[in-house]
mmCIF file of the C-alpha atoms, coordinates in Angstrom:
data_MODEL
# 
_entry.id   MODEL 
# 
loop_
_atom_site.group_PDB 
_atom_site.id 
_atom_site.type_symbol 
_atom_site.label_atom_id 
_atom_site.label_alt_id 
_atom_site.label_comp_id 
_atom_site.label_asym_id 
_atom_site.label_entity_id 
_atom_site.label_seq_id 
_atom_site.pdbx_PDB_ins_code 
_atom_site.Cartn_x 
_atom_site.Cartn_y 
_atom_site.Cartn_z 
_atom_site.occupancy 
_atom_site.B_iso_or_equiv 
_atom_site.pdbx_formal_charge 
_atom_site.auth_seq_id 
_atom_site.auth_comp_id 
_atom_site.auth_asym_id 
_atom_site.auth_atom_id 
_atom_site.pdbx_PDB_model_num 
ATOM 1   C CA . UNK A 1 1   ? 0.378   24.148 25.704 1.00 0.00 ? 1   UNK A CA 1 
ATOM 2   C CA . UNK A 1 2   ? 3.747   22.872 24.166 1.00 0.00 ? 2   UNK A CA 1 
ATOM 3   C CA . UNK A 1 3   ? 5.045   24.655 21.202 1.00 0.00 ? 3   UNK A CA 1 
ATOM 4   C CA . UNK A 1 4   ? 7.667   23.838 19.927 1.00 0.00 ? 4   UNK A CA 1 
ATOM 5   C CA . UNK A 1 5   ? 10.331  25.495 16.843 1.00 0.00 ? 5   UNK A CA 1 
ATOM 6   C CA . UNK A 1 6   ? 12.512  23.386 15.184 1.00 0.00 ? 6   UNK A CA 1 
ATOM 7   C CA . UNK A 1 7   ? 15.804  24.642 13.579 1.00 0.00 ? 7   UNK A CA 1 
ATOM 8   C CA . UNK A 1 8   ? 18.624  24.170 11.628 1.00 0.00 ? 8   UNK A CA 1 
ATOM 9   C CA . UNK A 1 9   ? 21.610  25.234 13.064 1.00 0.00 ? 9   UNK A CA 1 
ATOM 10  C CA . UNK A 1 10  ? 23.378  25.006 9.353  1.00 0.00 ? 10  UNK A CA 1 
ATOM 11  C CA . UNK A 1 11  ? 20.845  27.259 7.499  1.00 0.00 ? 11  UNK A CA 1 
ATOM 12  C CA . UNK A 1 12  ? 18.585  28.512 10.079 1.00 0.00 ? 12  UNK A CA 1 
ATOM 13  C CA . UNK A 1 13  ? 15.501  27.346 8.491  1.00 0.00 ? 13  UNK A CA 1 
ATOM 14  C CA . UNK A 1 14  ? 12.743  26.471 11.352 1.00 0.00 ? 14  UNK A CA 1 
ATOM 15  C CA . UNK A 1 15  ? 9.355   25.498 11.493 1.00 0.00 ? 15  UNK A CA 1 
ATOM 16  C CA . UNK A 1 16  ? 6.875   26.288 14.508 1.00 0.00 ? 16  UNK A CA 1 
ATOM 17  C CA . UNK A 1 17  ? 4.684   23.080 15.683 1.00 0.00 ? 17  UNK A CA 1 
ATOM 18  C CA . UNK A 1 18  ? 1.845   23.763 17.638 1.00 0.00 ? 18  UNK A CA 1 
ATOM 19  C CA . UNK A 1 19  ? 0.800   27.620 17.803 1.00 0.00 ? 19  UNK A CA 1 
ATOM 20  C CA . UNK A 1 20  ? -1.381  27.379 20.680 1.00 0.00 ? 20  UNK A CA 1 
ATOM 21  C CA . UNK A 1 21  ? -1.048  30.863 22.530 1.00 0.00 ? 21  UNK A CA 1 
ATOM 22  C CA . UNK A 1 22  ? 0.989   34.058 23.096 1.00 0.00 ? 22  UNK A CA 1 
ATOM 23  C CA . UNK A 1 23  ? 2.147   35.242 19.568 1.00 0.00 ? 23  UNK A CA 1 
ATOM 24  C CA . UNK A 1 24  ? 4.609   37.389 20.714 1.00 0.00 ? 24  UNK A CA 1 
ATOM 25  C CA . UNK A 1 25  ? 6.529   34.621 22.512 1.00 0.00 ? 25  UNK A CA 1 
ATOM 26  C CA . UNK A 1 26  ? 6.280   32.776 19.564 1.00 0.00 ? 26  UNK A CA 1 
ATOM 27  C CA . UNK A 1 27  ? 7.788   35.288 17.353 1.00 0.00 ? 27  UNK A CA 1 
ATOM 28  C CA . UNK A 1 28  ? 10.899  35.943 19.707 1.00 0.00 ? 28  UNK A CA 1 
ATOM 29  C CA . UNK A 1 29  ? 11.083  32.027 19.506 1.00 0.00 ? 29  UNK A CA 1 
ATOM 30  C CA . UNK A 1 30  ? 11.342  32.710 16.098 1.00 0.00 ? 30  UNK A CA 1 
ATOM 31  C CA . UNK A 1 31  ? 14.395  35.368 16.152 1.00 0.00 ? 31  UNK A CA 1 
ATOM 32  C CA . UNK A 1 32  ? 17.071  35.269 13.682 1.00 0.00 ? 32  UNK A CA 1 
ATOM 33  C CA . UNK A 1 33  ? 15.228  31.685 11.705 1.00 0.00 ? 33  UNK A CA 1 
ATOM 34  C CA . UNK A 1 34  ? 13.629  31.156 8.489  1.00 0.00 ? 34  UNK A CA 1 
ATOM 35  C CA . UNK A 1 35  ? 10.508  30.414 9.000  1.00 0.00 ? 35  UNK A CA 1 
ATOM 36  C CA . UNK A 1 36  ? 9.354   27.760 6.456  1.00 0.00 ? 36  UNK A CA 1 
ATOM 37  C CA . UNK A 1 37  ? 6.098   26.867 7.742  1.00 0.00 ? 37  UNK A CA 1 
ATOM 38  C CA . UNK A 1 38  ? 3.694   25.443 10.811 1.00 0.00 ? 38  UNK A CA 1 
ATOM 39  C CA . UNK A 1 39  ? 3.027   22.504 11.798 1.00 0.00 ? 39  UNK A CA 1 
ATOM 40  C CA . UNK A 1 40  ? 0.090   21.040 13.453 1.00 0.00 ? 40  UNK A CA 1 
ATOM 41  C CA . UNK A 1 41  ? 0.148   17.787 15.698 1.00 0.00 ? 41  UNK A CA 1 
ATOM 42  C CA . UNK A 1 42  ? -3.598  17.802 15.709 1.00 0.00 ? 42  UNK A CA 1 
ATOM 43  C CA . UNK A 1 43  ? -6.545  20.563 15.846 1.00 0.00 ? 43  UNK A CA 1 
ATOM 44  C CA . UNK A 1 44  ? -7.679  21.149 19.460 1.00 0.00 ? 44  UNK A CA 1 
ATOM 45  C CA . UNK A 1 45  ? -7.760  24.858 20.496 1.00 0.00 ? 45  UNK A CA 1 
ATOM 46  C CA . UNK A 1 46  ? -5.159  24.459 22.674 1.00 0.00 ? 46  UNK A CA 1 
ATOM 47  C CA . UNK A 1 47  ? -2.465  23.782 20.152 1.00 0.00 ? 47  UNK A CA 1 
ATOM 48  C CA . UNK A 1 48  ? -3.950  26.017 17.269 1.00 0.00 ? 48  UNK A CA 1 
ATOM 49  C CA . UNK A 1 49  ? -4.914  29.511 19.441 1.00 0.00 ? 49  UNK A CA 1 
ATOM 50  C CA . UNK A 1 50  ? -2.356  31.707 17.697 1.00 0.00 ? 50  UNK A CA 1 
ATOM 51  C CA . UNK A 1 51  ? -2.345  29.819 14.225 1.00 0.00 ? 51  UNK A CA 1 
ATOM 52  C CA . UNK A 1 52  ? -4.423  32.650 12.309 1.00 0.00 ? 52  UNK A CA 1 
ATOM 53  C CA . UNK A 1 53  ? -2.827  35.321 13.591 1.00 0.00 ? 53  UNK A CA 1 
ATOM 54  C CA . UNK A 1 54  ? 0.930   34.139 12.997 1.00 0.00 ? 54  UNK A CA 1 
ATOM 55  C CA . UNK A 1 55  ? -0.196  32.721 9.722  1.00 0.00 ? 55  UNK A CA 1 
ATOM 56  C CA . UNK A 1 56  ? -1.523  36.347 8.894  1.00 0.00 ? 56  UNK A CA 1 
ATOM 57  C CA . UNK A 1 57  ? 1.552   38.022 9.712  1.00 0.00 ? 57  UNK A CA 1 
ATOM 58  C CA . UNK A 1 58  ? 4.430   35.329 8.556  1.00 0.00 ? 58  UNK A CA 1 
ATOM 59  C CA . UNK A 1 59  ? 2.743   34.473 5.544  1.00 0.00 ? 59  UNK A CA 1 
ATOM 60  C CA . UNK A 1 60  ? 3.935   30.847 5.279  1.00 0.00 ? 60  UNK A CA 1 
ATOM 61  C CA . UNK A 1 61  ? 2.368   27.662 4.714  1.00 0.00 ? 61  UNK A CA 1 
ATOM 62  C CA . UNK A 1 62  ? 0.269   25.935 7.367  1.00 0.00 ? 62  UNK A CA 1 
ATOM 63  C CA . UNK A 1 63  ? 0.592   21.911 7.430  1.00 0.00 ? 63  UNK A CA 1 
ATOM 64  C CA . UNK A 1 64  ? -1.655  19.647 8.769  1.00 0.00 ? 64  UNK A CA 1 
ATOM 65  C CA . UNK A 1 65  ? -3.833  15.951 8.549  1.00 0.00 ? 65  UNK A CA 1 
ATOM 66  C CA . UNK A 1 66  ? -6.348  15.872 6.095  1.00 0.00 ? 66  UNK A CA 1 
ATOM 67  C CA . UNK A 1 67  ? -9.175  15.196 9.143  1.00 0.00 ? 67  UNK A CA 1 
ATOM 68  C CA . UNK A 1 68  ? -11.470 14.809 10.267 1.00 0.00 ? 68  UNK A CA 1 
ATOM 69  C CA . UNK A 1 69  ? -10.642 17.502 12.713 1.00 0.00 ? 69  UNK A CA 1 
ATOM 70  C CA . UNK A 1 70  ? -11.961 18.315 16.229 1.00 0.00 ? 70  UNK A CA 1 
ATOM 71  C CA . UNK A 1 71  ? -15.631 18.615 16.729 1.00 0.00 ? 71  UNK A CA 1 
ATOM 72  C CA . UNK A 1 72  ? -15.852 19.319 12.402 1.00 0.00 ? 72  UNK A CA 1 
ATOM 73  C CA . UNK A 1 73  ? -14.024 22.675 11.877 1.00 0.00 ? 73  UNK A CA 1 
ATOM 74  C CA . UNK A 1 74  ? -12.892 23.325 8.620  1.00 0.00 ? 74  UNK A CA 1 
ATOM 75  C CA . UNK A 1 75  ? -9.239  24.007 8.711  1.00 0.00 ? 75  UNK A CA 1 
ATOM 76  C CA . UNK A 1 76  ? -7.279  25.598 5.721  1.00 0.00 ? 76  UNK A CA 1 
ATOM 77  C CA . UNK A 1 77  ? -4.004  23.997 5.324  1.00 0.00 ? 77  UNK A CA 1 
ATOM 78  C CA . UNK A 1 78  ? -1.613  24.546 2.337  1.00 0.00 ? 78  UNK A CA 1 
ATOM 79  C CA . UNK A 1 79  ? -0.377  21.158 2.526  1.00 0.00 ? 79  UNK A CA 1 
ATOM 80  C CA . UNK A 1 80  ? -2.092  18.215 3.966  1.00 0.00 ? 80  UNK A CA 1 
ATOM 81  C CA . UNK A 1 81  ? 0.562   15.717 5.393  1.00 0.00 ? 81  UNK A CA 1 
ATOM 82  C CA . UNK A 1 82  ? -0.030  11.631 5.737  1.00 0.00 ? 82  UNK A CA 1 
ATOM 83  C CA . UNK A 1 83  ? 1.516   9.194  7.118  1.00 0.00 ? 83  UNK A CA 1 
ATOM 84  C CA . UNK A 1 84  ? 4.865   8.546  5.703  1.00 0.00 ? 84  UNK A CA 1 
ATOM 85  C CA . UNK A 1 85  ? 5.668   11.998 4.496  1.00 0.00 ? 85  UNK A CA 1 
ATOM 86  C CA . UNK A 1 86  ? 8.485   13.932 4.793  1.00 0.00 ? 86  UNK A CA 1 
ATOM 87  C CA . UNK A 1 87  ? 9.850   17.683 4.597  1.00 0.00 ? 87  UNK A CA 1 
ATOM 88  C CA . UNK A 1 88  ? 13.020  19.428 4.823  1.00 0.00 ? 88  UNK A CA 1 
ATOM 89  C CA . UNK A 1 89  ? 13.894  21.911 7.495  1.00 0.00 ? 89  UNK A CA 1 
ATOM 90  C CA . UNK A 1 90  ? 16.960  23.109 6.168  1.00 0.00 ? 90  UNK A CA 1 
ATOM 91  C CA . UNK A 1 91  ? 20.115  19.855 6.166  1.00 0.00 ? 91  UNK A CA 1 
ATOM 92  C CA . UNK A 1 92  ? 16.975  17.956 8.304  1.00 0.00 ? 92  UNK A CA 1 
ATOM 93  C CA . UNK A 1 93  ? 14.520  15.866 7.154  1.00 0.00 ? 93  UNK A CA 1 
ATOM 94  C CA . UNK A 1 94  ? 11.155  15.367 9.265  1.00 0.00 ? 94  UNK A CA 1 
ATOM 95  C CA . UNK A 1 95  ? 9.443   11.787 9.046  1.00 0.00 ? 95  UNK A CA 1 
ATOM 96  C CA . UNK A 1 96  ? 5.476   11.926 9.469  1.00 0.00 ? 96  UNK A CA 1 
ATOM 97  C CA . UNK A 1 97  ? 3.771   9.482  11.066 1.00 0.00 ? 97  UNK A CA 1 
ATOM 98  C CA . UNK A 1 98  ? -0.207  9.490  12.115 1.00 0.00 ? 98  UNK A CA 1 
ATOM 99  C CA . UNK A 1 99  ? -0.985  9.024  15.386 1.00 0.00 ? 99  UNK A CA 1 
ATOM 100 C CA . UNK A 1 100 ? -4.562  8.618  15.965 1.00 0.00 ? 100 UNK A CA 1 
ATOM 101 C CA . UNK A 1 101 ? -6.496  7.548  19.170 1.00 0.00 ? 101 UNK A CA 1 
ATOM 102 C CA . UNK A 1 102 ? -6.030  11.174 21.250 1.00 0.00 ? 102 UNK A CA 1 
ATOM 103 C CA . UNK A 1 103 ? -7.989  12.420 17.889 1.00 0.00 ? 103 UNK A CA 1 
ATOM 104 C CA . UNK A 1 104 ? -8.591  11.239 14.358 1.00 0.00 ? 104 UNK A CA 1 
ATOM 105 C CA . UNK A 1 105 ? -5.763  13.542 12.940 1.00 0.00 ? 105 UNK A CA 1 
ATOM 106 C CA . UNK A 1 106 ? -3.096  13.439 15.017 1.00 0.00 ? 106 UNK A CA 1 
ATOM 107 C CA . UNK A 1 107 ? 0.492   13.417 13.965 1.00 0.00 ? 107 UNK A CA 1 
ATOM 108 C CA . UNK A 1 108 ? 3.878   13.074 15.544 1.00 0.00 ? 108 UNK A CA 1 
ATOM 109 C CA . UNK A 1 109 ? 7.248   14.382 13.613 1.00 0.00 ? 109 UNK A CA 1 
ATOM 110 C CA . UNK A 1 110 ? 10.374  12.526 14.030 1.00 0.00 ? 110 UNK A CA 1 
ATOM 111 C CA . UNK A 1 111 ? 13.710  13.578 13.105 1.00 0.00 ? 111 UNK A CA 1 
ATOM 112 C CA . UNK A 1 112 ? 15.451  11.803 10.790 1.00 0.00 ? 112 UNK A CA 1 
ATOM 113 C CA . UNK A 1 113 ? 18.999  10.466 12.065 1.00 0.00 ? 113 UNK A CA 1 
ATOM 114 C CA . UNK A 1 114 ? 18.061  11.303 15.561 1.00 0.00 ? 114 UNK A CA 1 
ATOM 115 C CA . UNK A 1 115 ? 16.105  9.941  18.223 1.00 0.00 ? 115 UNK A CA 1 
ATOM 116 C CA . UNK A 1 116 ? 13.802  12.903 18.723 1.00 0.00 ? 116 UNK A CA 1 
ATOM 117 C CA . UNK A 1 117 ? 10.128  12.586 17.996 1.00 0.00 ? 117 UNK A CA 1 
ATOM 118 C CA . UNK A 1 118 ? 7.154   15.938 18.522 1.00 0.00 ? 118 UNK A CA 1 
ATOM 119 C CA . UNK A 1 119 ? 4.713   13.694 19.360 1.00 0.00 ? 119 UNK A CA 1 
ATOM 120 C CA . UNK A 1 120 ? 2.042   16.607 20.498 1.00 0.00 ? 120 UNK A CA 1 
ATOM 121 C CA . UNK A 1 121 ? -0.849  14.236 23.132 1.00 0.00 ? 121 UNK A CA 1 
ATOM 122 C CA . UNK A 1 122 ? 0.107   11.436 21.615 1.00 0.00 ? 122 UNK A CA 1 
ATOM 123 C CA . UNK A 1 123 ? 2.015   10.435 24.599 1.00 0.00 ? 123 UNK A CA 1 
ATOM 124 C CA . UNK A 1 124 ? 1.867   12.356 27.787 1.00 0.00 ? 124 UNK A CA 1 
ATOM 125 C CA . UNK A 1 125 ? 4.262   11.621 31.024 1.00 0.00 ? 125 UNK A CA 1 
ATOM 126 C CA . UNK A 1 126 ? 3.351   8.734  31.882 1.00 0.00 ? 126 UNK A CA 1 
ATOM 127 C CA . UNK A 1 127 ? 1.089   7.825  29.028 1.00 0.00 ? 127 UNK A CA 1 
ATOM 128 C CA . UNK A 1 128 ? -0.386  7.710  26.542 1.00 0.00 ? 128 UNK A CA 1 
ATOM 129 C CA . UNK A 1 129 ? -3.159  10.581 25.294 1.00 0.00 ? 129 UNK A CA 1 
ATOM 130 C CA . UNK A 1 130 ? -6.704  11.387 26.273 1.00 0.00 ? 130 UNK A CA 1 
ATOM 131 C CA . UNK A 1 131 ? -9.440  9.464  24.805 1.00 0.00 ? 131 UNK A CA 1 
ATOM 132 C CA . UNK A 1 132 ? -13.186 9.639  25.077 1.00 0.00 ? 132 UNK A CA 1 
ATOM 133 C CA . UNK A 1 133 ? -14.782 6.655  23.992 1.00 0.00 ? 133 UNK A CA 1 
ATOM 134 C CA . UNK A 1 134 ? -14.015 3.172  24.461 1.00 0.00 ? 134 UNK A CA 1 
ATOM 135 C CA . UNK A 1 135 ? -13.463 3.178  20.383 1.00 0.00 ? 135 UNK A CA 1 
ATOM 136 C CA . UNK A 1 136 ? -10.600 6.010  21.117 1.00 0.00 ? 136 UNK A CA 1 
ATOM 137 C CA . UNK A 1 137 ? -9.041  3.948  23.314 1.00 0.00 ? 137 UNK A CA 1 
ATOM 138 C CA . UNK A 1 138 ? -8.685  0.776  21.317 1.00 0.00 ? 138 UNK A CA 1 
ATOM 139 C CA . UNK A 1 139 ? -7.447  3.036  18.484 1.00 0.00 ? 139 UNK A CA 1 
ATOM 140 C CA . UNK A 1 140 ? -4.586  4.503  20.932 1.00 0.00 ? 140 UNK A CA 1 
ATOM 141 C CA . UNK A 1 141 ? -3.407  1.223  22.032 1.00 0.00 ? 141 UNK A CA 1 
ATOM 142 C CA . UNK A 1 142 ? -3.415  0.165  18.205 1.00 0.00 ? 142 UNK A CA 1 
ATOM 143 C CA . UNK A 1 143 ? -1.097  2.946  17.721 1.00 0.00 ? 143 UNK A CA 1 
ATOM 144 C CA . UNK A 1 144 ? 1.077   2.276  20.365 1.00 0.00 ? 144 UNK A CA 1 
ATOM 145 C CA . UNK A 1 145 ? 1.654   -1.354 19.191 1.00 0.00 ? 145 UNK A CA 1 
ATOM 146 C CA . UNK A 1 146 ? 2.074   -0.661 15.506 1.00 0.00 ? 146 UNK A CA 1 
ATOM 147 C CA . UNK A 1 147 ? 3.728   2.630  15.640 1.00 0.00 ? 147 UNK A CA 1 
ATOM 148 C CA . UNK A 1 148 ? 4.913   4.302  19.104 1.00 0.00 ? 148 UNK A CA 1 
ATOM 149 C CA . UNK A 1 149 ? 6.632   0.697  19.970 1.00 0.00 ? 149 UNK A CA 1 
ATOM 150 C CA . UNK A 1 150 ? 8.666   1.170  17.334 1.00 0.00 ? 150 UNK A CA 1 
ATOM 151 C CA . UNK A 1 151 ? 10.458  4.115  17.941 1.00 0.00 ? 151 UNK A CA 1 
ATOM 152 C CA . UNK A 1 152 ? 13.978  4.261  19.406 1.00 0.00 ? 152 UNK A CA 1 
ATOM 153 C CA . UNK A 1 153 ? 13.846  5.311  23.534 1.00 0.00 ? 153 UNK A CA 1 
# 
């Protein structure tokens, strides 16, 4: 699992990305920020474990793709995000792009002015992200070529 909790050094505003496991890590990883909201790359258990119990006890927004999510669920987001969108984490902006091919709703966050992307199993080491079908796969190489490509190293 790779969680990750983005902050402004300015304002302290941060969001958490991918609440997979171990709450209480996450909330020391959360010490002396703002929480503004979560994040999801995608919906597979493995990055959304602790989601519903950090949502119930920070009480902020939970952002994610509009699905179709892994194997149906119905997730509850307070903000669907597309490709294109962006958000403020305090003086930073975050750039949306989707991402599919791993899954139908994944997403990667870049930061704007930097060179830093979240790209959850979009790309792995070495790679790009699990597929299961031969459909999945032409979709991931479609998403390298027209979006991943493009990014800075």
């Amino acid at each position: 699992m790779n969680t990750y909790v983005l902050v402004c050094p300015a304002t302290r505003q941060s969001v958490l990305i991918d609440p997979g496991a171990e709450p209480d890590v996450l909330l020391e990883m959360l010490a002396d920020t703002q929480l503004i909201g979560i994040l999801l790359t995608h919906t597979h258990p493995d990055h959304l474990g602790a989601m519903d119990e950090l949502r119930a006890s920070l009480n902020v927004p939970v952002m994610a793709h509009a699905g179709p999510h892994f194997e149906g669920m119905s997730l509850d987001v307070d903000r669907t995000l597309a490709d294109g969108d962006r958000m403020h984490v305090g003086e930073h902006a975050l750039r949306v792009y989707h991402t599919p091919g791993h899954i139908p709703d994944m997403l990667c966050f870049a930061l704007g002015g930097d060179h830093r992307i979240v790209v959850g199993d979009t790309i792995f080491e070495g790679g790009p992200g699990k597929t299961w079908s031969a459909e999945d796969f032409q979709t991931t190489l479609q998403t390298l070529r027209e979006v991943v490509l493009a990014w800075p190293d």
